[in-house]
C-alpha positions in Angstrom: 0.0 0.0 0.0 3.1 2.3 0.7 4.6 1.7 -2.2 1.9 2.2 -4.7 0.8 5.8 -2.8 4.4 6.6 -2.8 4.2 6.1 -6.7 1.1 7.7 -6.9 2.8 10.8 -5.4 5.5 10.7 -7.5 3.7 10.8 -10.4 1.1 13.7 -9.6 4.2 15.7 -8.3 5.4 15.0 -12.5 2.1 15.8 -13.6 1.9 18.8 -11.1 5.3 20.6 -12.1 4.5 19.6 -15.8 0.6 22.0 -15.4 2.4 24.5 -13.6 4.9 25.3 -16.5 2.1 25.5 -19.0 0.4 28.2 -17.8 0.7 31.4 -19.6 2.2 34.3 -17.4 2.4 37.3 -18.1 1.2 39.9 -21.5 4.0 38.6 -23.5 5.7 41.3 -26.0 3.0 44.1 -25.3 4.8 45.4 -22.6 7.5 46.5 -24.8 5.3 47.8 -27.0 3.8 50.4 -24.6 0.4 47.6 -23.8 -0.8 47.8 -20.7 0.3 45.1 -18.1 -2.6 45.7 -15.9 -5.7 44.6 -18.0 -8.1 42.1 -16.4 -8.0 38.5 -18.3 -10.7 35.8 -17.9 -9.2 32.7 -18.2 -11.3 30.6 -21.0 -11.3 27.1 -22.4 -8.1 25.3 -22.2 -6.2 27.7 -20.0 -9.7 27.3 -17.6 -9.2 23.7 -17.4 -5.4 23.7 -16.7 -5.6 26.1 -14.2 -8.5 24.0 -12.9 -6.4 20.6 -13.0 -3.5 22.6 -11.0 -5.7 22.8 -8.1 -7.0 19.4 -8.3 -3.3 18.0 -8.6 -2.4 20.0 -5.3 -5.2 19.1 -3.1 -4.7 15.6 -4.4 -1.0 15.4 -3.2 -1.8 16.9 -0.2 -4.0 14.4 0.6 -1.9 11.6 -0.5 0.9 13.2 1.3 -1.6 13.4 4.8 -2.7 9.6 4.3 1.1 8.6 3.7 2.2 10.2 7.0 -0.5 8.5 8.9 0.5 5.2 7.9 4.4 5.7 8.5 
């Protein structure tokens, strides 16, 4: 049971760093351009659902990270 949580961890911790480093930060060349930095985006479609998955991922290794502790 340890070991398969412990793999289970590893690979949402994977999965997690991979969601994080697809998001889109920042305006891109606009700023250079004189575009202001400050405009309000709504996050649509595929952005929606990574940014959705992100949080998913980290509640899900914190939990497998809880129930890990408890058993050890």
């Amino acid at each position: 049971m340890l070991t398969f949580l412990l793999i289970a961890q590893i690979i949402i911790a994977v999965t997690l760093g991979l969601s994080t480093l697809l998001q889109v930060k920042g305006g891109g060349l606009g700023g250079i351009f004189g575009q202001a930095d400050t405009v309000f985006r709504t996050k649509r479609g595929i952005e929606k659902t990574l940014f959705q998955l992100t949080i998913a991922l980290v509640i899900l290794f914190v939990l497998i990270s809880i129930w890990i502790l408890l058993i050890i």
